[in-house]
N, CA and C of each residue as an Amber inpcrd file, in Angstrom:
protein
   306
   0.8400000  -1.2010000   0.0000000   0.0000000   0.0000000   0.0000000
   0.8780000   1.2560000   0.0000000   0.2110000   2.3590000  -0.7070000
   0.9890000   3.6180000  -0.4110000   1.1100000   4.4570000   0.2300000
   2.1380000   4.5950000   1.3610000   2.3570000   4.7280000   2.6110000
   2.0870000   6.3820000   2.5700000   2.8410000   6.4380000   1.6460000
   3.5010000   8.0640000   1.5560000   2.2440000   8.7590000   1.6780000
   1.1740000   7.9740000   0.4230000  -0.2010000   8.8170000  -0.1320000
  -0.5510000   8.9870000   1.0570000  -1.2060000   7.9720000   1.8960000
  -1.9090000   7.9460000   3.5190000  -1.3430000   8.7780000   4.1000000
   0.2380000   9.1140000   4.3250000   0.7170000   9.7870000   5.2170000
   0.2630000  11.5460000   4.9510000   0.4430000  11.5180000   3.5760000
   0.2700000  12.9990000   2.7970000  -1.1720000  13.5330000   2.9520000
  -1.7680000  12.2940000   2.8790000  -3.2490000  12.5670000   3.0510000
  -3.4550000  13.4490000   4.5800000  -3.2520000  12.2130000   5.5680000
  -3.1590000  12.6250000   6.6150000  -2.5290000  13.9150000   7.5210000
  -1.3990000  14.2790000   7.0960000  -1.5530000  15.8350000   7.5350000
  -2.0170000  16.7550000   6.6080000  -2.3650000  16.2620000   5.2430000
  -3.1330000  17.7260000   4.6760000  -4.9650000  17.3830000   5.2630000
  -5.3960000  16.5170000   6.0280000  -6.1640000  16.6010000   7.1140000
  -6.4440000  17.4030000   8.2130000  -4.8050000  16.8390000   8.8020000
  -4.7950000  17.8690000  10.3050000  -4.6420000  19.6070000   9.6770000
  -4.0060000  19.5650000   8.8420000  -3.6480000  20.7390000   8.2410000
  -4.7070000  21.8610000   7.9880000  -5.9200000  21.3900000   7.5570000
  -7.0160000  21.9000000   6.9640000  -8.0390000  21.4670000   8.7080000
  -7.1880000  21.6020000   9.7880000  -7.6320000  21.6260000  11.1110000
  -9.2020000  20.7050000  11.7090000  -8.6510000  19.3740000  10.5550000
  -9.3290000  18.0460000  11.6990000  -9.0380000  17.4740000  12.4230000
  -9.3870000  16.9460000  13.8280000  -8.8480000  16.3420000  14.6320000
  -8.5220000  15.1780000  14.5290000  -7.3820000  14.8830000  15.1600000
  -6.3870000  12.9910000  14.7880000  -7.7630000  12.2460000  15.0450000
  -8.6890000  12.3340000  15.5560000  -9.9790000  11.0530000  16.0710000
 -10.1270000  11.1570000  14.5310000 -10.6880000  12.2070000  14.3590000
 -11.5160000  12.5410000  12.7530000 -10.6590000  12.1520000  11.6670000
  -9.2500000  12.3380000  11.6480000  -8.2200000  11.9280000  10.4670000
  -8.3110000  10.1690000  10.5660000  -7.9440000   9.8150000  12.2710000
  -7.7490000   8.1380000  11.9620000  -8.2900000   7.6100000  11.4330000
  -9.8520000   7.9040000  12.2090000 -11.4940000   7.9020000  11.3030000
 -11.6570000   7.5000000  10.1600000 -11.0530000   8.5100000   9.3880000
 -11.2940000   8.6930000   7.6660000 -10.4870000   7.7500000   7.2070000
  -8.8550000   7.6360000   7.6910000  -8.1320000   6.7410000   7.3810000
  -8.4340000   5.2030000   7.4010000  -9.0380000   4.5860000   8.6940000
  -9.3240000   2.9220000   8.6440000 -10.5510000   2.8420000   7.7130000
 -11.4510000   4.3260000   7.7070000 -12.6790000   3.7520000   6.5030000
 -12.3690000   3.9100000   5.3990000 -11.1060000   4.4830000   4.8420000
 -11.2440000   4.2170000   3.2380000 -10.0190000   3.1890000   3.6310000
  -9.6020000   2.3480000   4.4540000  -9.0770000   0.8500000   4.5210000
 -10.1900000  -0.2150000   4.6470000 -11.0180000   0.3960000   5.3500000
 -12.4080000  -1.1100000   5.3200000 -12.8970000  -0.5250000   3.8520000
 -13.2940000   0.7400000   3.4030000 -13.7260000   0.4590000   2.4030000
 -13.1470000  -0.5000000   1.2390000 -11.5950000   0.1990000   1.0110000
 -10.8920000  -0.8570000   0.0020000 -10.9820000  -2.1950000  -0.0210000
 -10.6370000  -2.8480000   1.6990000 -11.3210000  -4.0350000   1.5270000
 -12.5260000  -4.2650000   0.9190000 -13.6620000  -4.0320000   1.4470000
 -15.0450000  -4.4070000   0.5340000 -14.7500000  -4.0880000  -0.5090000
 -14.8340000  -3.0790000  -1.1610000 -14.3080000  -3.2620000  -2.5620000
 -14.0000000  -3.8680000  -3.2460000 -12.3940000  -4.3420000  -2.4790000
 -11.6740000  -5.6210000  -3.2440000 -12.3130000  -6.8040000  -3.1840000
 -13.0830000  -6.9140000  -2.2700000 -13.7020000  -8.4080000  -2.1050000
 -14.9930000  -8.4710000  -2.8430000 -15.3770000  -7.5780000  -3.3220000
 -16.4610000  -7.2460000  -3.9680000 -16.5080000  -7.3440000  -5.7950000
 -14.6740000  -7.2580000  -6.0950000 -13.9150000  -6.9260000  -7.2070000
 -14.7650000  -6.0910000  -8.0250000 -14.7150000  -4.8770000  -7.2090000
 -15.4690000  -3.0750000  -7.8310000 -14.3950000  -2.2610000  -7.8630000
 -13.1300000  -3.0490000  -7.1040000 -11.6110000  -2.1920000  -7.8660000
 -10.9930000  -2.9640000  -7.9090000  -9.4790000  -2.6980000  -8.0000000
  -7.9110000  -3.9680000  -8.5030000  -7.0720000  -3.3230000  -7.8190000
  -7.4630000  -2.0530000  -6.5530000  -6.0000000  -1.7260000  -5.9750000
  -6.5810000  -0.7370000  -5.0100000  -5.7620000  -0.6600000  -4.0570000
  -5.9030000   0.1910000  -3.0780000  -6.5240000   1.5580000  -3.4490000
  -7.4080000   1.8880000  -2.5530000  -8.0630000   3.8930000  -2.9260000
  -6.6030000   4.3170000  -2.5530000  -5.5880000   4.2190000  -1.4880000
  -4.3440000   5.2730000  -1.6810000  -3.5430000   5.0190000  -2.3450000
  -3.5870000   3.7730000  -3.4800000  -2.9070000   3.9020000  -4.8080000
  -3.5120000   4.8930000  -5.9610000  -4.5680000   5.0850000  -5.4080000
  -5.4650000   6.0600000  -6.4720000  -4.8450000   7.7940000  -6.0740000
  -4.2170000   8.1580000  -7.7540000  -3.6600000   9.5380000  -7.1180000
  -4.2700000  10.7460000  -8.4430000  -5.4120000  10.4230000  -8.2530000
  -6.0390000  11.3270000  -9.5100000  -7.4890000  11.3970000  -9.4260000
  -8.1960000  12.5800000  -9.5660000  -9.5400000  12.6980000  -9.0150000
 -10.4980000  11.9820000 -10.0140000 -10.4360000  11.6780000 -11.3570000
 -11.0750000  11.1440000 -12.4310000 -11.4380000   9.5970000 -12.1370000
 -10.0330000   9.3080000 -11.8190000 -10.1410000   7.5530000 -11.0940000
 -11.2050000   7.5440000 -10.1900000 -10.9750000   8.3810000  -9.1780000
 -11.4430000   8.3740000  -7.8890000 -13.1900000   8.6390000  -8.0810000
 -13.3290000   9.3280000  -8.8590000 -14.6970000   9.4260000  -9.3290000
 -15.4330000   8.6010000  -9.5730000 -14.5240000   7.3800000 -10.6990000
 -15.0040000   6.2700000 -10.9260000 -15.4030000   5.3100000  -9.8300000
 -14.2470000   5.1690000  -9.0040000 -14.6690000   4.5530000  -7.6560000
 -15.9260000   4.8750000  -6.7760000 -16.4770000   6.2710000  -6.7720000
 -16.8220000   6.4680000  -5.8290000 -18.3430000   6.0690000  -6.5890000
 -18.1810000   6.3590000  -8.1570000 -19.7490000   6.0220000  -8.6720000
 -19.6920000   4.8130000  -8.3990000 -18.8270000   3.9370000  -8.7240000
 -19.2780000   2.2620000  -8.6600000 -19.9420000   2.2900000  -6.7720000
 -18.8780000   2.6060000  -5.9340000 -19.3700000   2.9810000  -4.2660000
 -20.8800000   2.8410000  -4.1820000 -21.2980000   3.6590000  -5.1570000
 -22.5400000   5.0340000  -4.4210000 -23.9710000   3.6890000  -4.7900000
 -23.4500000   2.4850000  -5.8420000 -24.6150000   1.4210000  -6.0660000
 -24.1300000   0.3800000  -4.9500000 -23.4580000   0.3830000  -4.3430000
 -22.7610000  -0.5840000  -3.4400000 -23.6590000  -0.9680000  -2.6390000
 -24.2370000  -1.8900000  -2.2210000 -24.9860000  -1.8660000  -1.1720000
 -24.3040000  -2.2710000  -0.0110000 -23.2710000  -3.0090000   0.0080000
 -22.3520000  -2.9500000   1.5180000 -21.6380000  -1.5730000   1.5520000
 -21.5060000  -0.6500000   1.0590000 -20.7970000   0.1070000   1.1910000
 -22.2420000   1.3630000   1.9980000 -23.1890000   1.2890000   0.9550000
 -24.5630000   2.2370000   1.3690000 -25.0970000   1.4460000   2.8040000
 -25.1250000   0.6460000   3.2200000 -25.3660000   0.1110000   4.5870000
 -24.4090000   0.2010000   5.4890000 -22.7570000   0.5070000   5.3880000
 -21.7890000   0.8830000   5.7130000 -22.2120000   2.7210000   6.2280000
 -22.4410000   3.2980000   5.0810000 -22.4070000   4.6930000   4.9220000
 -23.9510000   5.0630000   6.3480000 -24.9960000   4.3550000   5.8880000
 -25.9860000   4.4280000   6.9230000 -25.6200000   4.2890000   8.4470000
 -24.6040000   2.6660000   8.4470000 -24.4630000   2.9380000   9.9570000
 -23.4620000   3.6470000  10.4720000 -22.6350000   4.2550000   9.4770000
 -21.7640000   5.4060000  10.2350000 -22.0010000   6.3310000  10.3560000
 -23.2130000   7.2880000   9.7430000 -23.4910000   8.1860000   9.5800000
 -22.3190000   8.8260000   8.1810000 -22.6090000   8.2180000   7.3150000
 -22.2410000   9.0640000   5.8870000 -20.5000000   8.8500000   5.7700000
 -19.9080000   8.5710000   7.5250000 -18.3690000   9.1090000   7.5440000
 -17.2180000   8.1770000   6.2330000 -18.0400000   7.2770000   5.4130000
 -16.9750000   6.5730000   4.3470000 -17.2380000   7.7410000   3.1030000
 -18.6950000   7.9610000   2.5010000 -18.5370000   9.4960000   1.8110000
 -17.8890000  10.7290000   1.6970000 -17.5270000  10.8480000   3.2650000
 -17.1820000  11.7500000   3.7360000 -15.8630000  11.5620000   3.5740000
 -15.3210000  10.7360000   4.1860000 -13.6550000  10.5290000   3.9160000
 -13.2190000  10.4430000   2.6420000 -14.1190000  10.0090000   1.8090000
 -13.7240000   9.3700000   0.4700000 -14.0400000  10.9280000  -0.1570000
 -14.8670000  11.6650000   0.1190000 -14.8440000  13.1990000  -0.5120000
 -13.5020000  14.1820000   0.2950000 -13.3880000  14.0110000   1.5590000
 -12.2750000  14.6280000   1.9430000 -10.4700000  13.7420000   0.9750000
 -11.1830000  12.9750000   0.5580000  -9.6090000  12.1550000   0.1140000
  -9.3040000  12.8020000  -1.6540000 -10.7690000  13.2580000  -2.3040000
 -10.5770000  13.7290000  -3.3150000  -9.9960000  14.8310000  -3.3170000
 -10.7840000  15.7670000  -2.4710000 -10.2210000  17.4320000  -2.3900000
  -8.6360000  17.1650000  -2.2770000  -8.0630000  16.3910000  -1.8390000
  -6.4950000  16.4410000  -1.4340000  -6.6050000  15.9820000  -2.4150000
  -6.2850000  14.9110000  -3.5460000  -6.1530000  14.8120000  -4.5940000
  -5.8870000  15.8580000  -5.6310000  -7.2210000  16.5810000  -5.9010000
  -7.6040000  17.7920000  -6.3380000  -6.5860000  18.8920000  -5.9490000
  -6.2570000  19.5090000  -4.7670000  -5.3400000  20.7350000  -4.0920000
  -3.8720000  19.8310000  -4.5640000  -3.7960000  18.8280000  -4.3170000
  -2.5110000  18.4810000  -4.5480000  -1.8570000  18.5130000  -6.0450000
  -2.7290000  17.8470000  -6.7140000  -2.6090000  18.1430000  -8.0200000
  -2.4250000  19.5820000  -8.6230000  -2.6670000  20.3270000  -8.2700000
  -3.1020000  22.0470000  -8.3480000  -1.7560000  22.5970000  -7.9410000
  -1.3340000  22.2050000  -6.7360000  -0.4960000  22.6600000  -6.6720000
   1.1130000  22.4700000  -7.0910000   1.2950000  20.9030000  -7.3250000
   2.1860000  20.3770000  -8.0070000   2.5840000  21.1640000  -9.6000000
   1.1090000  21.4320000  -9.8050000   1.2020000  22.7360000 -11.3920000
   1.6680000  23.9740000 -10.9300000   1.3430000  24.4230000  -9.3380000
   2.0210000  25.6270000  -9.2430000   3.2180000  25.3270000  -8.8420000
   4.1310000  24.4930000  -8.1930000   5.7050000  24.0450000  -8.1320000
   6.3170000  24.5220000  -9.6330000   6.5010000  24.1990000 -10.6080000
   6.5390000  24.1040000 -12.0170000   7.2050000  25.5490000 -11.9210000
């Protein structure tokens, strides 16, 4: 898995001033999510191998018919949506800004 992505993810989390409960949070659910996923074969690789918002899109439409994932999303109160939309925006800013490095 990609350590770095998770890690990068994770303080542009705290960064954008969520709390470590709320970052770990987001972090083990887009790890249970990937599992279901994978076991589901609705992807072929980890969401923090995914480093591009277009992919991630794709994922999240296949997600959104999921029904372990939508019974997931119910009993957490939304928080795998949620992570999985907080995981794009970093995608998104990161990408953005890698064009402003240049």
């Amino acid at each position: 898995v990609n350590e770095s992505m998770k890690e990068l993810f994770k303080q542009w989390l705290l960064e954008n001033g969520l709390t470590i409960t709320t970052v770990n949070g987001y972090i083990s659910t887009i790890n249970l999510t990937t599992k279901d996923a994978l076991e589901d074969n609705l992807i072929s690789k980890d969401i923090f191998e995914v480093n591009n918002t277009e992919e991630l899109d794709k994922i999240i439409e296949l997600l959104s018919t999921n029904d372990k994932f939508l019974k997931r999303k119910e009993n957490s109160h939304n928080q795998n949506s949620a992570a999985l939309n907080h995981y794009r925006n970093f995608l998104y800013t990161n990408k953005n800004e890698k064009k402003n490095i240049k």
